[in-house]
C-alpha positions as CSV (number, residue, x, y, z in Angstrom):
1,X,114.7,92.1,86.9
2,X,116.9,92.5,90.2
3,X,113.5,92.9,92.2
4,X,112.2,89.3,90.4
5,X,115.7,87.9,91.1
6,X,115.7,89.1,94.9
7,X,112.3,87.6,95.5
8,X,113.2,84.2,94.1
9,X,116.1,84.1,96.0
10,X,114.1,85.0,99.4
11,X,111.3,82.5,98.8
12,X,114.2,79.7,97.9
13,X,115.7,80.7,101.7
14,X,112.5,80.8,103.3
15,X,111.8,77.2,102.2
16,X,115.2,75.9,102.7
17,X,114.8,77.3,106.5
18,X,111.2,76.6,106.8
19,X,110.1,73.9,105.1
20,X,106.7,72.2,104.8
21,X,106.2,68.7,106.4
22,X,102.5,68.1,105.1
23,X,99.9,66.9,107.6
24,X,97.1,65.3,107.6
25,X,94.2,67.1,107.2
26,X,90.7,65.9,107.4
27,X,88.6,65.5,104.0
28,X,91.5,67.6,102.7
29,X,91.5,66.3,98.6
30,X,87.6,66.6,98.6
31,X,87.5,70.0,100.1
32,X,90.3,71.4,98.1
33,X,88.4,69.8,94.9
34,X,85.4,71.7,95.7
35,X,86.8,74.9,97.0
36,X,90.5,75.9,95.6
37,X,88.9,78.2,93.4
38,X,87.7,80.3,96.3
39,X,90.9,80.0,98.1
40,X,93.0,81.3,95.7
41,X,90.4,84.5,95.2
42,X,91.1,85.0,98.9
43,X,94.6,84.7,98.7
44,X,94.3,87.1,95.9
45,X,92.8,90.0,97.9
46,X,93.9,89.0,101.2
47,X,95.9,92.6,100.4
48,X,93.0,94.1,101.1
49,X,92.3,93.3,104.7
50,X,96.3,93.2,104.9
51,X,96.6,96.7,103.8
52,X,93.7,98.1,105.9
53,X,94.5,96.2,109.4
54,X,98.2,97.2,108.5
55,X,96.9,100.9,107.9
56,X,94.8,101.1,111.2
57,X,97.4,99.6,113.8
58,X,100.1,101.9,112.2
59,X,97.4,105.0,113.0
60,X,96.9,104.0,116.4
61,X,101.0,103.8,117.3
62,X,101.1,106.6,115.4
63,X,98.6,108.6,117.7
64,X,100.2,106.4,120.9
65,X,103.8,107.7,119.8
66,X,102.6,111.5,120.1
67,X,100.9,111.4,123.1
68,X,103.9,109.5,124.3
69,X,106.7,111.7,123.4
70,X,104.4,114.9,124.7
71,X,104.7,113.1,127.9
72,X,107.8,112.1,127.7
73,X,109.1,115.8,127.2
74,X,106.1,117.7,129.2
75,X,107.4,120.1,131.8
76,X,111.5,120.2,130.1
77,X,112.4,124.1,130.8
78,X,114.4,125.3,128.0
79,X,114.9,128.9,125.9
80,X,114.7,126.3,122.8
81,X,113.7,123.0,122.0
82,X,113.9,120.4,118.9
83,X,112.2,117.4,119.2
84,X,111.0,114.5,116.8
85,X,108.0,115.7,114.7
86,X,104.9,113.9,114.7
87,X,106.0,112.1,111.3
88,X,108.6,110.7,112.7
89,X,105.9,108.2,114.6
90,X,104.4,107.2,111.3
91,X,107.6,104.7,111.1
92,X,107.5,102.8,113.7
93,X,103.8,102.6,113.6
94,X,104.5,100.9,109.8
95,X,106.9,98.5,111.7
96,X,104.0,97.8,114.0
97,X,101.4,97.5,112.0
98,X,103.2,94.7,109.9
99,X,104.3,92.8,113.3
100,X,101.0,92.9,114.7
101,X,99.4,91.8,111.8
102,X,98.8,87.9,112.9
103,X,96.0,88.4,114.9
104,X,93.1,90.0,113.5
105,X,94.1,88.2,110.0
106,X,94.2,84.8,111.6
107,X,90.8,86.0,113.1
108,X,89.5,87.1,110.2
109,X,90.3,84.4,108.5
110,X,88.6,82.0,110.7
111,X,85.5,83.9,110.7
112,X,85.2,83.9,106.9
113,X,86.7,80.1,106.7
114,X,85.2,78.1,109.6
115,X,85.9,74.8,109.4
116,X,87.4,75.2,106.1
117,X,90.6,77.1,108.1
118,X,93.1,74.2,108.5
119,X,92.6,72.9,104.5
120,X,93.0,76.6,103.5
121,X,96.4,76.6,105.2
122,X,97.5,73.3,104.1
123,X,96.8,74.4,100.8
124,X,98.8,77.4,100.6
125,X,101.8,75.7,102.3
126,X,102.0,72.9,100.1
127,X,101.5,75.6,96.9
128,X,104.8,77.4,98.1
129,X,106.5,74.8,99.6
130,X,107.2,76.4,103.2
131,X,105.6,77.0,106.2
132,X,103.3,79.7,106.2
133,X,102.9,80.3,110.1
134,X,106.9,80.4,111.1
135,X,107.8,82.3,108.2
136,X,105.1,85.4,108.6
137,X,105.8,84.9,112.6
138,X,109.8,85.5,112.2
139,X,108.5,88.6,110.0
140,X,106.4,89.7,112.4
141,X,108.7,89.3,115.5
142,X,111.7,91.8,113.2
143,X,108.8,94.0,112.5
144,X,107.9,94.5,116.2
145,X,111.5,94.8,117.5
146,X,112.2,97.6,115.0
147,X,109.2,99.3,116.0
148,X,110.5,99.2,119.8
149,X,113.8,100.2,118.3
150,X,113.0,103.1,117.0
151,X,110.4,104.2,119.5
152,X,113.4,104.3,122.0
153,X,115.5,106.1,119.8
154,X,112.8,108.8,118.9
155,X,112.5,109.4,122.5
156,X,116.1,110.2,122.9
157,X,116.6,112.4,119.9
158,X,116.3,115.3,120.6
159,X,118.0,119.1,120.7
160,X,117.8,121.2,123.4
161,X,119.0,125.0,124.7
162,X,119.0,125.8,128.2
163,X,121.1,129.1,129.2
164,X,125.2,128.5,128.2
165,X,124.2,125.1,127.8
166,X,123.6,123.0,124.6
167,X,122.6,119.2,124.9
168,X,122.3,117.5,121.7
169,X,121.2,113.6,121.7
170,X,121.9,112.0,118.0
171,X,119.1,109.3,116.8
172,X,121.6,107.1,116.8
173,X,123.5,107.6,119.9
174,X,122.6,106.3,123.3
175,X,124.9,109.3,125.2
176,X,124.0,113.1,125.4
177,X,126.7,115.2,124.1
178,X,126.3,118.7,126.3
179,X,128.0,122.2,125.6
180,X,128.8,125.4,126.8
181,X,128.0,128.3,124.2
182,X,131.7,129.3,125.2
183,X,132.8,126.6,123.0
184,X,131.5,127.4,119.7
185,X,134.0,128.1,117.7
186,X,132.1,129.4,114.5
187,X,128.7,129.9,113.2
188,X,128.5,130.0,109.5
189,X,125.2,130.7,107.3
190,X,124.7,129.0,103.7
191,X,123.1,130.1,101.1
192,X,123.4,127.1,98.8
193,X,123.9,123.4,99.0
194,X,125.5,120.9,96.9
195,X,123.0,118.5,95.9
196,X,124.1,114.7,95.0
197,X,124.2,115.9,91.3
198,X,126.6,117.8,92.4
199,X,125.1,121.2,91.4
200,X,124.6,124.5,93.8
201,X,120.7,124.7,94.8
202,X,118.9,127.3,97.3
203,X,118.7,125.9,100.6
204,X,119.5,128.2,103.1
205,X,121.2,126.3,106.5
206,X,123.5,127.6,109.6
207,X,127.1,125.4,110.5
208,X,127.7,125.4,113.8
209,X,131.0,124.1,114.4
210,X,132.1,123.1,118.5
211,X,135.7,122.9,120.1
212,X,136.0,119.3,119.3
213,X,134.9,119.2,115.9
214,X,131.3,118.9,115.8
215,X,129.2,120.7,113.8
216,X,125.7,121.2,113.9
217,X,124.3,121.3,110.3
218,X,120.7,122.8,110.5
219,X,120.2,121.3,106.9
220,X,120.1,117.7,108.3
221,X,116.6,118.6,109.4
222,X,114.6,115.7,109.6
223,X,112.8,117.8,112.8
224,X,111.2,119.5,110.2
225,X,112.3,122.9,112.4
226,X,111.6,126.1,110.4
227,X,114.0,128.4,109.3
228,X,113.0,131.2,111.6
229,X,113.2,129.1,114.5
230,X,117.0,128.4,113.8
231,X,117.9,132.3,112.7
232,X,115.8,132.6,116.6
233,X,118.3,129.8,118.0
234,X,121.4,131.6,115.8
235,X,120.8,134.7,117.1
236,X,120.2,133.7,120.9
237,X,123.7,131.8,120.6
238,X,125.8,134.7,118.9
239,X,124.4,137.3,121.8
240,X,125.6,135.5,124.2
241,X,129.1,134.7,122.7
242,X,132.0,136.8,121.4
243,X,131.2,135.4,117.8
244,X,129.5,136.7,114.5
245,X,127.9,134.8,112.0
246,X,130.0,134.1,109.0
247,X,128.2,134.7,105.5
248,X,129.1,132.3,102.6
249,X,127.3,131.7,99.3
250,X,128.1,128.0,98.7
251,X,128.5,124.9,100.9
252,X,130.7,122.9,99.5
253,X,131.7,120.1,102.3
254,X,129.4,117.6,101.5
């Protein structure tokens, strides 16, 4: 009901901002009497090639994100190292495969259409009252500068331990926050979490809690970083500090 409501609303604003002026169009009445069956088959699966162009330019940023950030990071010295996992360039690949989108559906489209292009737009402007093109172009143009977005921000998310030194660079943050490993304060290990339910479940984590307040929670772990890697980083912190590891059952800070 909210979802149908939403929609409305958003196709009411799209034609209040974009509105359809029709134009002339030639032999548009005959060709619409002899053809609108067809064109509303093709905007009925026009998911299809939507879905599957959509699909394929997200695969390729996808691969074009990797190879980036393994370029991007190539040659960093470090005793340990967290950095985006590949998943993390499936998203920005789905903002650019919708942002990209124009071109080879506007291509297709001519291919399949021909001459019959220019009616077949008319005719789906005039049956939702807005223009097609700027709409679907404003789309496109968010889609893209999210995908830049977060493309930069991947790059410069990242953990990163090199001797007393700790750099951590938040998604979204634009400075590096460094430490020493003389100003941990505590490192606590979890058992248990507190799930939104509120309930204890089994998800073992470290707290690592700096001078000013910070604390590094290793179950915010997007990174998809193992749990033997952090006991690896854990223990590499707490031999070269004065500190022990603190061993609770429950986390209850949520």
């Amino acid at each position: 009901m909210i979802a149908s409501v939403v929609t409305a609303f958003i196709f009411l604003l799209f034609g209040l901002l974009f509105p359809h002026k029709p134009k002339p169009v030639k032999d548009y009445e005959k060709l619409l009497l002899v053809n609108e069956h067809k064109y509303k088959i093709y905007e009925i699966f026009s998911i299809v090639p939507l879905f599957f162009f959509t699909g394929l330019i997200c695969y390729v940023f996808y691969l074009l994100g990797n190879d980036v950030q393994e370029v991007y990071f190539r040659g960093r010295e470090a005793e340990f190292a967290i950095y985006p996992p590949d998943a993390f360039w499936v998203v920005p690949g789905i903002c650019f495969g919708f942002g990209l989108i124009m071109p080879p559906i506007e291509f297709l489209y001519r291919l399949m259409l021909q001459e019959e292009y220019e009616v077949y737009m008319e005719y789906t402007n005039r049956k939702y009252g807005m223009d097609g093109y700027k709409v679907v172009r404003l789309m496109c143009m968010g889609c893209v500068v999210a995908g830049v977005g977060l493309s930069f921000l991947g790059l410069g998310w990242y953990k990163e331990i090199k001797g007393d030194k700790i750099v951590i660079a938040d998604f979204y943050s634009l400075t590096l926050q460094e430490y020493t490993i003389q100003q941990i304060e505590s490192v606590t290990y979890f058992e248990k979490n507190i799930n939104s339910e509120g309930m204890a479940e089994v998800e073992p984590h470290y707290k690592i809690t700096f001078s000013d307040g910070r604390t590094w929670d290793t179950s915010d772990n997007f990174h998809e970083v193992s749990e033997e890697k952090y006991e690896a980083i854990v223990n590499y912190l707490v031999s070269r500090s004065n500190l022990e590891v603190v061993y609770k059952d429950v986390d209850e800070v949520e």
